[in-house]
Biopython code that builds the backbone (N, CA, C, O; Angstrom):
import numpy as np
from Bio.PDB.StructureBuilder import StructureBuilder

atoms = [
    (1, "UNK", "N", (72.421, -1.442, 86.421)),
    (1, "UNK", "CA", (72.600, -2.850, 86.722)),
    (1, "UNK", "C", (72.432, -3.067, 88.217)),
    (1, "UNK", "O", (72.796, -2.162, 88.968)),
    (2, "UNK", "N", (71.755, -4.526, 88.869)),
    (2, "UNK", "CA", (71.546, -4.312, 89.941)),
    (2, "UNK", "C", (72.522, -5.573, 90.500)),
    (2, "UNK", "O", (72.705, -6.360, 89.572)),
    (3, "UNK", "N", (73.085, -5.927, 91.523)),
    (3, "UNK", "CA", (74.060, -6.342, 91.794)),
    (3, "UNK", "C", (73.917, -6.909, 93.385)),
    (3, "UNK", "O", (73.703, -6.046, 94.236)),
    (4, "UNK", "N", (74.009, -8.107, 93.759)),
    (4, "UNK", "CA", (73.480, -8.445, 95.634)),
    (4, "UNK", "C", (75.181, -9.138, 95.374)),
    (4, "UNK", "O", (75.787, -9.405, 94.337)),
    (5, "UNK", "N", (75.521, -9.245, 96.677)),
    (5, "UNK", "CA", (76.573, -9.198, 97.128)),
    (5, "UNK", "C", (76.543, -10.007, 98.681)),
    (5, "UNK", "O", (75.903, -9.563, 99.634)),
    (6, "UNK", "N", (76.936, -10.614, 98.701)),
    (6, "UNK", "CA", (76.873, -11.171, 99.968)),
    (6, "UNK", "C", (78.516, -11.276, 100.641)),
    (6, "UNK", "O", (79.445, -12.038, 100.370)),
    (7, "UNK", "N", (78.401, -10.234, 101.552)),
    (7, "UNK", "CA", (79.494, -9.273, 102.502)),
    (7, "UNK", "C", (79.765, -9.408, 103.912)),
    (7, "UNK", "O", (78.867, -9.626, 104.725)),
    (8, "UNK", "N", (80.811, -9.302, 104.181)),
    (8, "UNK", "CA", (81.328, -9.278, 105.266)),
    (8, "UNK", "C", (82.351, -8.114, 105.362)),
    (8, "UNK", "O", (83.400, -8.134, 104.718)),
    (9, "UNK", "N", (82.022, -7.154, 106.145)),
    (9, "UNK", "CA", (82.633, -6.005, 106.197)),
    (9, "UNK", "C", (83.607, -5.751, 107.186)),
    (9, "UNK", "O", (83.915, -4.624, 107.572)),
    (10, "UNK", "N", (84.338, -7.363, 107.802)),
    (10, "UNK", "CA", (85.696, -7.130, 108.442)),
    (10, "UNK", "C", (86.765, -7.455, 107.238)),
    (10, "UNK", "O", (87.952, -7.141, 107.318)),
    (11, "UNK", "N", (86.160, -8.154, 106.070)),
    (11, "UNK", "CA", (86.979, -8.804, 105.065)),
    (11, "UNK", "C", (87.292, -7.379, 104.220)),
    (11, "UNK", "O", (86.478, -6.499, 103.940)),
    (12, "UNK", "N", (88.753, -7.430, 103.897)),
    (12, "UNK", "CA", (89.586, -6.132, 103.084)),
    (12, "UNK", "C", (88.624, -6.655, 101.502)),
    (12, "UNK", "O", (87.822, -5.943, 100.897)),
    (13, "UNK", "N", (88.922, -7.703, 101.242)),
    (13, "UNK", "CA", (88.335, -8.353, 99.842)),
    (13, "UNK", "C", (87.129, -7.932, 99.357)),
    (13, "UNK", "O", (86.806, -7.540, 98.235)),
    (14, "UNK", "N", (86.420, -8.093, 100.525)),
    (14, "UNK", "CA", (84.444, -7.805, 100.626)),
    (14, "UNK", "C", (84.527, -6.662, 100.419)),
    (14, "UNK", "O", (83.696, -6.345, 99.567)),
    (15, "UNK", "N", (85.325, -5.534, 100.880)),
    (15, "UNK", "CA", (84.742, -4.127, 101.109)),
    (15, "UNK", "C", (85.193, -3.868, 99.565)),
    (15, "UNK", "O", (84.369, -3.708, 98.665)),
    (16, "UNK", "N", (86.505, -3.849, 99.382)),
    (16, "UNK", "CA", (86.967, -3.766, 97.792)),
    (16, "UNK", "C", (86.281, -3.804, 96.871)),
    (16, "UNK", "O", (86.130, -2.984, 95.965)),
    (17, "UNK", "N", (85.558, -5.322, 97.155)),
    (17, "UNK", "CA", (84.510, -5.289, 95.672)),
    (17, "UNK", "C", (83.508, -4.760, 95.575)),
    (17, "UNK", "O", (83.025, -4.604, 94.454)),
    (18, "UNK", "N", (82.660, -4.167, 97.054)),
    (18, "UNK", "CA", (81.523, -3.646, 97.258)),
    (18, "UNK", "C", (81.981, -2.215, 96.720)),
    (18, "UNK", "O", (81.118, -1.590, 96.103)),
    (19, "UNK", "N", (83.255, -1.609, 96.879)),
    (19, "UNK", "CA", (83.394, -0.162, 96.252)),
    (19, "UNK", "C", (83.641, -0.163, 94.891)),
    (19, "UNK", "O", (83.471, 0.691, 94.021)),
    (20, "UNK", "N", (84.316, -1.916, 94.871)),
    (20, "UNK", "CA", (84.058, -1.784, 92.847)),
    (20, "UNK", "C", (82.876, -1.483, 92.137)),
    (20, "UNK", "O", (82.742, -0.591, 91.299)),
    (21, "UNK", "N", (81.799, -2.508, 92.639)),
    (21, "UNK", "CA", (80.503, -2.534, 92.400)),
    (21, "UNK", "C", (80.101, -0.696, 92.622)),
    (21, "UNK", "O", (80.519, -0.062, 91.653)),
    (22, "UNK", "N", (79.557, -0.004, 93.443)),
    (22, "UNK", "CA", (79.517, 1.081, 93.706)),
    (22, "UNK", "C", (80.118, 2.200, 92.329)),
    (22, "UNK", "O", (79.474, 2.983, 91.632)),
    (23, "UNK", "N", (81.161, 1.963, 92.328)),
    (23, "UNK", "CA", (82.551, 2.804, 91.101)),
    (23, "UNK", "C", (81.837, 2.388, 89.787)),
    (23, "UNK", "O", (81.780, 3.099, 88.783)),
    (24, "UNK", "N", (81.360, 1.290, 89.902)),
    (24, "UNK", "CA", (80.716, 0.984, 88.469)),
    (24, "UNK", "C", (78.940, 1.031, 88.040)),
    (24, "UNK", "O", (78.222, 0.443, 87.232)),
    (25, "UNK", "N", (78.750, 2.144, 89.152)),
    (25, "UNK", "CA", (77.271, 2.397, 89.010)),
    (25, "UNK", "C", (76.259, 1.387, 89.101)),
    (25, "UNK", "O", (75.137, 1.398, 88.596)),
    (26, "UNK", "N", (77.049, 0.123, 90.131)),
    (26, "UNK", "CA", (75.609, -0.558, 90.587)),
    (26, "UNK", "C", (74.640, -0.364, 91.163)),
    (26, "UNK", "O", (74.474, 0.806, 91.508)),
    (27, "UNK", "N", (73.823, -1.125, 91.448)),
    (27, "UNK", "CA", (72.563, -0.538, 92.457)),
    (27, "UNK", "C", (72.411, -2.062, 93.397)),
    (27, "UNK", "O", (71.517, -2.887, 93.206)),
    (28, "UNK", "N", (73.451, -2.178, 94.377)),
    (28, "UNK", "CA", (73.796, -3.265, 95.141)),
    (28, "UNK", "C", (72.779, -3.169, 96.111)),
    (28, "UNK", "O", (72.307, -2.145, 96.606)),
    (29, "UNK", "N", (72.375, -4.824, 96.418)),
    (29, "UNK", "CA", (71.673, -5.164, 97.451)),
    (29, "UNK", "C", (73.036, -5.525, 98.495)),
    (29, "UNK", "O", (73.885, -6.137, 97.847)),
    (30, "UNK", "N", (73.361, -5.347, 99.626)),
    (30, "UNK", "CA", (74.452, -5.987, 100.579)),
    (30, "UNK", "C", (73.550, -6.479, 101.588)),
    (30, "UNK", "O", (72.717, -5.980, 102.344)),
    (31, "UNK", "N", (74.223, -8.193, 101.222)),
    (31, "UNK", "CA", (73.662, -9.465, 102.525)),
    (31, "UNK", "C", (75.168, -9.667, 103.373)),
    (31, "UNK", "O", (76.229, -10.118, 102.942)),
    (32, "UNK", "N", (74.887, -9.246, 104.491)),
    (32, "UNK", "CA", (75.895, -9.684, 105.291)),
    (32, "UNK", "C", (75.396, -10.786, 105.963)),
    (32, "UNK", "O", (74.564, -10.819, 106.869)),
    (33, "UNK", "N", (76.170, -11.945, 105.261)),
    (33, "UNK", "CA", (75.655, -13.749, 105.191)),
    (33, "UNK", "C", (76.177, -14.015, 106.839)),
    (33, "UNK", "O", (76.045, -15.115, 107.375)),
    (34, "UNK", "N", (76.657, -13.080, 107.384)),
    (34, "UNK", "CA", (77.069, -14.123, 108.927)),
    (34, "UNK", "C", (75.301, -13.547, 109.770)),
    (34, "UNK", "O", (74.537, -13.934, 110.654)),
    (35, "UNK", "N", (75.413, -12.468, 108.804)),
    (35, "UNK", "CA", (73.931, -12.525, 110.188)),
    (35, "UNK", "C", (72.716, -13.036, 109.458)),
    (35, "UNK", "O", (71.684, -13.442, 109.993)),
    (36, "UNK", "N", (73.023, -12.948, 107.896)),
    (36, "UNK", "CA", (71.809, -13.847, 107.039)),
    (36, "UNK", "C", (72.029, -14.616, 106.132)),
    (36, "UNK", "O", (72.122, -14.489, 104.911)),
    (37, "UNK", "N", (72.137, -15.775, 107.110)),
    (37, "UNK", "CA", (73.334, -16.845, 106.156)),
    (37, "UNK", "C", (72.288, -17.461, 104.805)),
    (37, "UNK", "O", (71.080, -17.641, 104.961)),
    (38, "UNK", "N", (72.857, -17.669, 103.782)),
    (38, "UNK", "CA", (71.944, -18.408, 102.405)),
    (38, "UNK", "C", (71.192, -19.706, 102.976)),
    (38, "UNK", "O", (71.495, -20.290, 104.017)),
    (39, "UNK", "N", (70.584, -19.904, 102.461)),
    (39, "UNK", "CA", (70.510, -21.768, 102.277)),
    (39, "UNK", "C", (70.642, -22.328, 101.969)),
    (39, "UNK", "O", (70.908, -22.147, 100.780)),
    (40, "UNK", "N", (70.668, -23.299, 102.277)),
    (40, "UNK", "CA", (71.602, -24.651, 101.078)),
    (40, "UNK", "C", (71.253, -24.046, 99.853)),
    (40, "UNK", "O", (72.062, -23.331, 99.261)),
    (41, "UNK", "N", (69.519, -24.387, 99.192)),
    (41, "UNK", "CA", (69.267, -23.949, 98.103)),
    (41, "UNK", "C", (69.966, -22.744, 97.303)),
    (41, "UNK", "O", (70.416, -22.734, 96.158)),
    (42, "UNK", "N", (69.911, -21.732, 98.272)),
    (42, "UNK", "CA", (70.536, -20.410, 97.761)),
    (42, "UNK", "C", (71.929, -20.598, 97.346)),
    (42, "UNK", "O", (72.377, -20.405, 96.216)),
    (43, "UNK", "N", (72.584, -21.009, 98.419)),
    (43, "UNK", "CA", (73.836, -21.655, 98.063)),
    (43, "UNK", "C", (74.345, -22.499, 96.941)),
    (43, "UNK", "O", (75.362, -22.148, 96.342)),
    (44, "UNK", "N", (73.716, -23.568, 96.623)),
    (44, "UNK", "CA", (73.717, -23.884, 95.503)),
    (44, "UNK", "C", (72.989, -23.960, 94.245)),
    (44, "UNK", "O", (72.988, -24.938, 93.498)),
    (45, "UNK", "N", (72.308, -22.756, 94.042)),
    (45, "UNK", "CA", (72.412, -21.810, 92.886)),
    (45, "UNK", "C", (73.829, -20.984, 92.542)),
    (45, "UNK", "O", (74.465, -20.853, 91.496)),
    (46, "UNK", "N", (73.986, -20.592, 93.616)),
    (46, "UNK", "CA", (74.814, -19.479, 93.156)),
    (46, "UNK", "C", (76.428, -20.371, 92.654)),
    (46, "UNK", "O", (77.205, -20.111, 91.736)),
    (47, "UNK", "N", (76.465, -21.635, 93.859)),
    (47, "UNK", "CA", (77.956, -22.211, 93.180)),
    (47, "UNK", "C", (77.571, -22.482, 91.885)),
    (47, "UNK", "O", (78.448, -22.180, 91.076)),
    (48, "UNK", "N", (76.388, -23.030, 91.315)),
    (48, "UNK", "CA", (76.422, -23.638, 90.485)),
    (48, "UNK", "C", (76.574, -22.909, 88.949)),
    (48, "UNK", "O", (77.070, -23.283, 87.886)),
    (49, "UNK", "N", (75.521, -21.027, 89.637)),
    (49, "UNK", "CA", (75.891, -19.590, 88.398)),
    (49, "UNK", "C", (77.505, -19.871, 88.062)),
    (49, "UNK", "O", (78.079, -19.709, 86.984)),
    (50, "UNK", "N", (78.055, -20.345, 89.336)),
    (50, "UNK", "CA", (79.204, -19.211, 89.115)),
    (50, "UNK", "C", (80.124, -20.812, 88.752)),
    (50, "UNK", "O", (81.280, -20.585, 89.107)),
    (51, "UNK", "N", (80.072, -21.661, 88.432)),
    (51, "UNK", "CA", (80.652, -22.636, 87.679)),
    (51, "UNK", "C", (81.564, -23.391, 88.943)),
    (51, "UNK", "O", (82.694, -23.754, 88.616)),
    (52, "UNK", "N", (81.262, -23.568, 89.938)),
    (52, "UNK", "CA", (81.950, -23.849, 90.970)),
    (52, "UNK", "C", (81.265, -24.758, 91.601)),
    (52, "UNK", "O", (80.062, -24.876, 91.366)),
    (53, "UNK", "N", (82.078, -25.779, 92.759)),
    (53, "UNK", "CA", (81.808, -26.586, 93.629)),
    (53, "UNK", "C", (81.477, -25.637, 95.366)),
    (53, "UNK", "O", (81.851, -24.520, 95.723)),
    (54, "UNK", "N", (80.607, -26.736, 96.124)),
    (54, "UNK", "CA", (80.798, -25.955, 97.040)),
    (54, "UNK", "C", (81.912, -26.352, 97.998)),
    (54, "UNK", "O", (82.003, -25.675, 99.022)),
    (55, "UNK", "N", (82.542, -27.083, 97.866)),
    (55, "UNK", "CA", (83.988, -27.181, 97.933)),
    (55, "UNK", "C", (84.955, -26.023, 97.640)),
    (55, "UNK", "O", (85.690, -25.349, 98.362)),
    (56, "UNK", "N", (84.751, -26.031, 96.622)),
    (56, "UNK", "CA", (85.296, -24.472, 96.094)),
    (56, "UNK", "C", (85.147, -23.400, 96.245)),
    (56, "UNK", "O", (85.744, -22.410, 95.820)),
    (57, "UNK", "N", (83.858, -23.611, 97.226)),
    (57, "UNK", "CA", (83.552, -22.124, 97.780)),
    (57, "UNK", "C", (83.606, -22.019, 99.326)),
    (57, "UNK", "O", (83.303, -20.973, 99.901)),
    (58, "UNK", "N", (84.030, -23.219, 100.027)),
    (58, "UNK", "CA", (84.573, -23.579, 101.681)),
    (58, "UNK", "C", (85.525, -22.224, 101.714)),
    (58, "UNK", "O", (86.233, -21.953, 100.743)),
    (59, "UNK", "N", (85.502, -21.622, 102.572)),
    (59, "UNK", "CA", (86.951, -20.828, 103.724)),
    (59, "UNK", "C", (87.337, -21.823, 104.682)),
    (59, "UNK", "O", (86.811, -22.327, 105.674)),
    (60, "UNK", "N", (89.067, -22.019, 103.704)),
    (60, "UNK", "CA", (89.378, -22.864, 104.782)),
    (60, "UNK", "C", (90.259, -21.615, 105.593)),
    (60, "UNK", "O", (90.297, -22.009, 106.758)),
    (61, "UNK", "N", (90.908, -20.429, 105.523)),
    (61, "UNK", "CA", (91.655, -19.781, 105.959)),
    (61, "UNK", "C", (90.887, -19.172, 107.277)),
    (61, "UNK", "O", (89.856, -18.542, 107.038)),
    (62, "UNK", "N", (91.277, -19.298, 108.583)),
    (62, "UNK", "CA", (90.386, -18.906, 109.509)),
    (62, "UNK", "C", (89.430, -20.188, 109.824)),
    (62, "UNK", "O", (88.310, -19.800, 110.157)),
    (63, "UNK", "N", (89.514, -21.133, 109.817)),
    (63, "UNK", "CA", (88.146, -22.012, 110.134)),
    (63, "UNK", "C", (88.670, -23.086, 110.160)),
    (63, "UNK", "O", (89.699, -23.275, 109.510)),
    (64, "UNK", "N", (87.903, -24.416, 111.180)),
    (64, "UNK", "CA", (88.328, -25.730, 111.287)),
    (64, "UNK", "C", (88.116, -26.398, 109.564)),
    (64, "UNK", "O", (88.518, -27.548, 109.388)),
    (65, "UNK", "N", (87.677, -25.869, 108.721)),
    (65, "UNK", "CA", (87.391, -26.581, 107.765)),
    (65, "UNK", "C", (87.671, -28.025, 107.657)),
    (65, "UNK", "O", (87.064, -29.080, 107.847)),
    (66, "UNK", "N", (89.017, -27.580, 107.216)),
    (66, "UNK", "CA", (90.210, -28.683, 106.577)),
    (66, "UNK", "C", (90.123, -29.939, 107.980)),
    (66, "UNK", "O", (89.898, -31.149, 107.945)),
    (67, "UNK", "N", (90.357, -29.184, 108.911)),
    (67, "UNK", "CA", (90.594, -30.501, 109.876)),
    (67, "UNK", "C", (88.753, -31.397, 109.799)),
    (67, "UNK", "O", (88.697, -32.623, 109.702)),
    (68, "UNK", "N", (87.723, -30.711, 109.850)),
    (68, "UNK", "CA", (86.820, -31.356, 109.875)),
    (68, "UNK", "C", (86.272, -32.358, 108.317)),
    (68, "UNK", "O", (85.193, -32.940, 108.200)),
    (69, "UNK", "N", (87.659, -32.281, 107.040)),
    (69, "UNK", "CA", (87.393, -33.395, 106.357)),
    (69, "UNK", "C", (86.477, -32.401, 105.280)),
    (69, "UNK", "O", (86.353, -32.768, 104.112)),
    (70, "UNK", "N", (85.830, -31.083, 105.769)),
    (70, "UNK", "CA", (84.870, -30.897, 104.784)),
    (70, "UNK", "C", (85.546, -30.238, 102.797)),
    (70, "UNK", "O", (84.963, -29.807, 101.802)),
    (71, "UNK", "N", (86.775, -30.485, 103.099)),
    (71, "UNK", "CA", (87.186, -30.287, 101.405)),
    (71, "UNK", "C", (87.403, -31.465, 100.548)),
    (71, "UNK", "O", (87.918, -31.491, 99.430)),
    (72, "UNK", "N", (86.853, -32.595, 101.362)),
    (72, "UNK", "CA", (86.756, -33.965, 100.487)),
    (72, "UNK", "C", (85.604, -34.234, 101.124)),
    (72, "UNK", "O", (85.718, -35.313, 101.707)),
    (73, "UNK", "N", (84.070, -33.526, 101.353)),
    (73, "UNK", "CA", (83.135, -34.172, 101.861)),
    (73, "UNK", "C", (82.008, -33.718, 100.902)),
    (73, "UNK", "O", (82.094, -32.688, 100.234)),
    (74, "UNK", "N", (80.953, -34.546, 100.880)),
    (74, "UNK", "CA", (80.330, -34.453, 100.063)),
    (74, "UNK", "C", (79.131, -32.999, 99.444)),
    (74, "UNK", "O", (78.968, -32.018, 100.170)),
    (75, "UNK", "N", (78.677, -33.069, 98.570)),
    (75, "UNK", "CA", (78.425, -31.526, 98.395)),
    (75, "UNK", "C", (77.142, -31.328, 99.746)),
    (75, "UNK", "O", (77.176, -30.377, 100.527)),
    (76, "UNK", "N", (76.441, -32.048, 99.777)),
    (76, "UNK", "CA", (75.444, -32.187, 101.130)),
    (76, "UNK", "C", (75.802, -31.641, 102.261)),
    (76, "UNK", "O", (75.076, -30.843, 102.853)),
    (77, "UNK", "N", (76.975, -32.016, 102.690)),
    (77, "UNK", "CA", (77.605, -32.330, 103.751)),
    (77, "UNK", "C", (78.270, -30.716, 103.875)),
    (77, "UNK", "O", (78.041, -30.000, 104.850)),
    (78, "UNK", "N", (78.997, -30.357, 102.887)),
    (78, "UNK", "CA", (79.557, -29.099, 102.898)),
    (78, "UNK", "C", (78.936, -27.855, 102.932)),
    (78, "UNK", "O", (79.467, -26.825, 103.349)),
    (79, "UNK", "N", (77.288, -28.003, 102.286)),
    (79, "UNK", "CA", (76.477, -26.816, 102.617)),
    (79, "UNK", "C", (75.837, -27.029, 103.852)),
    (79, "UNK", "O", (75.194, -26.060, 104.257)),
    (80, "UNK", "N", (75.840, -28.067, 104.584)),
    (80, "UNK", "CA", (74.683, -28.182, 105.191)),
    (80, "UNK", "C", (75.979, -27.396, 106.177)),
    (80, "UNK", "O", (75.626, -26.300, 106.614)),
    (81, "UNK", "N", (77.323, -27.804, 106.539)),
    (81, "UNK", "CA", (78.686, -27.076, 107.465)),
    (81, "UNK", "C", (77.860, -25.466, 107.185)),
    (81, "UNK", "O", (77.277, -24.777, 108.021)),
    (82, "UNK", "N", (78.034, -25.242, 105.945)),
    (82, "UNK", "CA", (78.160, -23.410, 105.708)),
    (82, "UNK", "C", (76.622, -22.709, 105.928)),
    (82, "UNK", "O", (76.376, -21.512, 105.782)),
    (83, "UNK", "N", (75.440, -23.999, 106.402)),
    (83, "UNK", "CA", (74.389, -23.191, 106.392)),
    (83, "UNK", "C", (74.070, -23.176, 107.793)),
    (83, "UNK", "O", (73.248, -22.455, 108.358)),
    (84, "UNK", "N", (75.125, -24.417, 108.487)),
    (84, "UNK", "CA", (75.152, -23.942, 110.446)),
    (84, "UNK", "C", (76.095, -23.060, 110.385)),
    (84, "UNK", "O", (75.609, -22.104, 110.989)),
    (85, "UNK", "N", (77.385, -22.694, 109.960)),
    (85, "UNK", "CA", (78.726, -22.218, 110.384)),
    (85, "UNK", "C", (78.503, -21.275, 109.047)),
    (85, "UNK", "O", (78.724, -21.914, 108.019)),
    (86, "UNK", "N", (78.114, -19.898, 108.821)),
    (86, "UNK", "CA", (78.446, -19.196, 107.581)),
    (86, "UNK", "C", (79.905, -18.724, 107.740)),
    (86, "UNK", "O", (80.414, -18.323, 106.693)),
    (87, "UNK", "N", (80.549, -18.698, 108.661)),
    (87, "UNK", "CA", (81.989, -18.587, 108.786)),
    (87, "UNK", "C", (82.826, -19.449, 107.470)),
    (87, "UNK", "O", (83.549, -18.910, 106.631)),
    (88, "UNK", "N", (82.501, -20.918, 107.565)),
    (88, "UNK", "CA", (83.039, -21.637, 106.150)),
    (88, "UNK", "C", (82.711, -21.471, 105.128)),
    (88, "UNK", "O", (83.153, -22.264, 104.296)),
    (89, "UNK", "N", (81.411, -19.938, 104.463)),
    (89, "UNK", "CA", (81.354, -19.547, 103.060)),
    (89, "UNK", "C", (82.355, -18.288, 102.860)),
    (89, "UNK", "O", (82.469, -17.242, 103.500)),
    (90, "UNK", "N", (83.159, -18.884, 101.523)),
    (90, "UNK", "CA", (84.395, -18.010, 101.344)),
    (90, "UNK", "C", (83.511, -16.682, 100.687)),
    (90, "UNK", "O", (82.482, -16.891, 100.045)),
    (91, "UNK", "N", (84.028, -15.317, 100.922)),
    (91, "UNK", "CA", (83.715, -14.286, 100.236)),
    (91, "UNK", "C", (84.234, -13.479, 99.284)),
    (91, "UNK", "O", (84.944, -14.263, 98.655)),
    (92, "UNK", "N", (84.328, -12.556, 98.835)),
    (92, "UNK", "CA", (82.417, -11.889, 98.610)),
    (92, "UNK", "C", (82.174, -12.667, 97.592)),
    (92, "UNK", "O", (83.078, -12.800, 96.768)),
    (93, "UNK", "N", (80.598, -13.544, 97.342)),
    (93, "UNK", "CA", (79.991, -14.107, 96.369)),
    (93, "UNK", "C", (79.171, -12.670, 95.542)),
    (93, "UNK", "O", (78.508, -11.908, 96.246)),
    (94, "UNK", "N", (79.282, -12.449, 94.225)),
    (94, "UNK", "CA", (78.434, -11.701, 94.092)),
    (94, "UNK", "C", (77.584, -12.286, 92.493)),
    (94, "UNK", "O", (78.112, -12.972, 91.618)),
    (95, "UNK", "N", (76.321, -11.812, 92.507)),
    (95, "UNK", "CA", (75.544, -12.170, 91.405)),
    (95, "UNK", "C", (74.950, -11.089, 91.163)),
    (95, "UNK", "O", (74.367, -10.405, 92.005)),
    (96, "UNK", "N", (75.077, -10.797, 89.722)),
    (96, "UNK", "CA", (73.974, -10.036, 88.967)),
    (96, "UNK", "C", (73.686, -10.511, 87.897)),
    (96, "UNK", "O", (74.408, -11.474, 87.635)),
    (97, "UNK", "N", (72.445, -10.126, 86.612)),
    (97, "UNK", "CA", (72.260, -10.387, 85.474)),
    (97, "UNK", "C", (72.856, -11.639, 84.737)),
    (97, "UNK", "O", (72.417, -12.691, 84.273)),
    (98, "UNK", "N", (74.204, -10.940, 84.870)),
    (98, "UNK", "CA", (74.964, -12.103, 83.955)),
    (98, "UNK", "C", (75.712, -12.734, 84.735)),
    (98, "UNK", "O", (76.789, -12.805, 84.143)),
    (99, "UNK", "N", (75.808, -13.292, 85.810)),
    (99, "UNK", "CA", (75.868, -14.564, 86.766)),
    (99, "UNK", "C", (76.668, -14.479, 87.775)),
    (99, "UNK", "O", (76.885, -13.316, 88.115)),
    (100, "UNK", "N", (77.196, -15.288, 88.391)),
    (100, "UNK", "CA", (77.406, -14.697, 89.866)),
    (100, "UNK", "C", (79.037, -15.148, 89.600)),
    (100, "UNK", "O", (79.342, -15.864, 88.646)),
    (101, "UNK", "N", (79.838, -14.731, 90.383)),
    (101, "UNK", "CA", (81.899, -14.736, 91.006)),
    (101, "UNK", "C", (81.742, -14.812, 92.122)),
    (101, "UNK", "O", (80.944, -14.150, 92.786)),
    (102, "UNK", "N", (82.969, -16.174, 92.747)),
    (102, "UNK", "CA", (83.254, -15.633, 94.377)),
    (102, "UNK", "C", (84.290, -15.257, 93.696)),
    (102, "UNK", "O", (85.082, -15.904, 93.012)),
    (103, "UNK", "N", (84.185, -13.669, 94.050)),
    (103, "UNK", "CA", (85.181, -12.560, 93.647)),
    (103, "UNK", "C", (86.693, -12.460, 94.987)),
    (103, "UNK", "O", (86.910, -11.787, 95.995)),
    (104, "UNK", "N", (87.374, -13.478, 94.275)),
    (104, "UNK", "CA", (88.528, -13.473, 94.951)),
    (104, "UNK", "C", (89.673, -13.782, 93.272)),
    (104, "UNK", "O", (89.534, -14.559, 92.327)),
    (105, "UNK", "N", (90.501, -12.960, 93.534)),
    (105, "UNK", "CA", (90.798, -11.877, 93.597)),
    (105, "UNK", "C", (89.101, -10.608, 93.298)),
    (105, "UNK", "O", (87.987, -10.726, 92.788)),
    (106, "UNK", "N", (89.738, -9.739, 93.855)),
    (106, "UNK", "CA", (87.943, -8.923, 93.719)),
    (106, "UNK", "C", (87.656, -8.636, 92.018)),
    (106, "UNK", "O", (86.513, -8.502, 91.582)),
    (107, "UNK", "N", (88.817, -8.572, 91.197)),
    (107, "UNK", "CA", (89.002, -7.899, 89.725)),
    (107, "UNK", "C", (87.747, -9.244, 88.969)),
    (107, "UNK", "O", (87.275, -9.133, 87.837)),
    (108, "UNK", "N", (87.493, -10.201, 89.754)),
    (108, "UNK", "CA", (86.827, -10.880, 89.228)),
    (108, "UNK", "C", (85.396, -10.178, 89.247)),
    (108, "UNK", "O", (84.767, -10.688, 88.320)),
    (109, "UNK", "N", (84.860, -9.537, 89.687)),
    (109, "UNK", "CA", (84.134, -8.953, 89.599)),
    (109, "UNK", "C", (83.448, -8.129, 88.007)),
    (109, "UNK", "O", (82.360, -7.853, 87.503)),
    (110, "UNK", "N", (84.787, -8.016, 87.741)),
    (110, "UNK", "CA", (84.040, -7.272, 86.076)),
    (110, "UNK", "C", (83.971, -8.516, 85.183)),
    (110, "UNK", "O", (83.913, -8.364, 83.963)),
    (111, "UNK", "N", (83.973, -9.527, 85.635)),
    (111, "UNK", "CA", (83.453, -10.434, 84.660)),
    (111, "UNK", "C", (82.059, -10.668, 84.298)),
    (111, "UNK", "O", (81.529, -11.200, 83.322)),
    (112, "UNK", "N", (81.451, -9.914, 85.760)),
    (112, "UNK", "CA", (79.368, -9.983, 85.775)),
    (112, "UNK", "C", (79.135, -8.750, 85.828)),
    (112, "UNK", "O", (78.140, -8.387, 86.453)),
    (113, "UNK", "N", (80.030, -7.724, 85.156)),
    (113, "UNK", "CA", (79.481, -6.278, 85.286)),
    (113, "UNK", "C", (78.796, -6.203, 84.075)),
    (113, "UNK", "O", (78.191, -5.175, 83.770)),
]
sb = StructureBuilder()
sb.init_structure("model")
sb.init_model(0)
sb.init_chain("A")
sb.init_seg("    ")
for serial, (resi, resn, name, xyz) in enumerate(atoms, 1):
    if name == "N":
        sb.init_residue(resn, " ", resi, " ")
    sb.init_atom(name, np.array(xyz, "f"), 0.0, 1.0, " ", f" {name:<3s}", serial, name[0])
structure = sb.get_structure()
């Protein structure tokens, strides 16, 4: 199974699921999104695999988010924040085959294994 992951390897969460993935004989692509952030487009594919808003996929923990309004702003508005600032995409997003998790808690992860 092949498995992309989009990582940040100061995050305890990110690394976790990247060794889940690994433990479960993936064959992971790793995008570390702060130095190759998605694009809108990319971005919303993947909220949309994974049954989510991109609201729902903002980091507000660590980031002006919240004060800048963007968890009541429109979906436009919120990718266009995470495709200047990849700091406000929460992690690890991961997609394979059978569709993508922002794997938080990471156990979410065996839901697309």
């Amino acid at each position: 199974m092949h498995a992309t992951i989009w990582h940040n390897p100061a995050c305890g969460t990110s690394r976790n699921t990247l060794a889940l993935l690994h433990e479960a004989g993936a064959q992971v692509t790793v995008i570390e999104y702060l130095k190759t952030p998605p694009s809108a487009d990319k971005l919303t594919q993947l909220y949309r695999d994974a049954g989510i808003t991109p609201q729902q996929g903002l980091r507000l923990n660590g980031t002006d988010a919240a004060e800048r309004g963007l968890p009541q702003a429109d979906d436009a508005t919120v990718l266009a924040a995470m495709v200047a600032e990849p700091k406000l995409i929460e992690r690890p997003l991961v997609e394979t085959d059978k569709g993508v998790r922002l794997c938080r808690p990471k156990e979410k992860v065996f839901e697309i294994l």
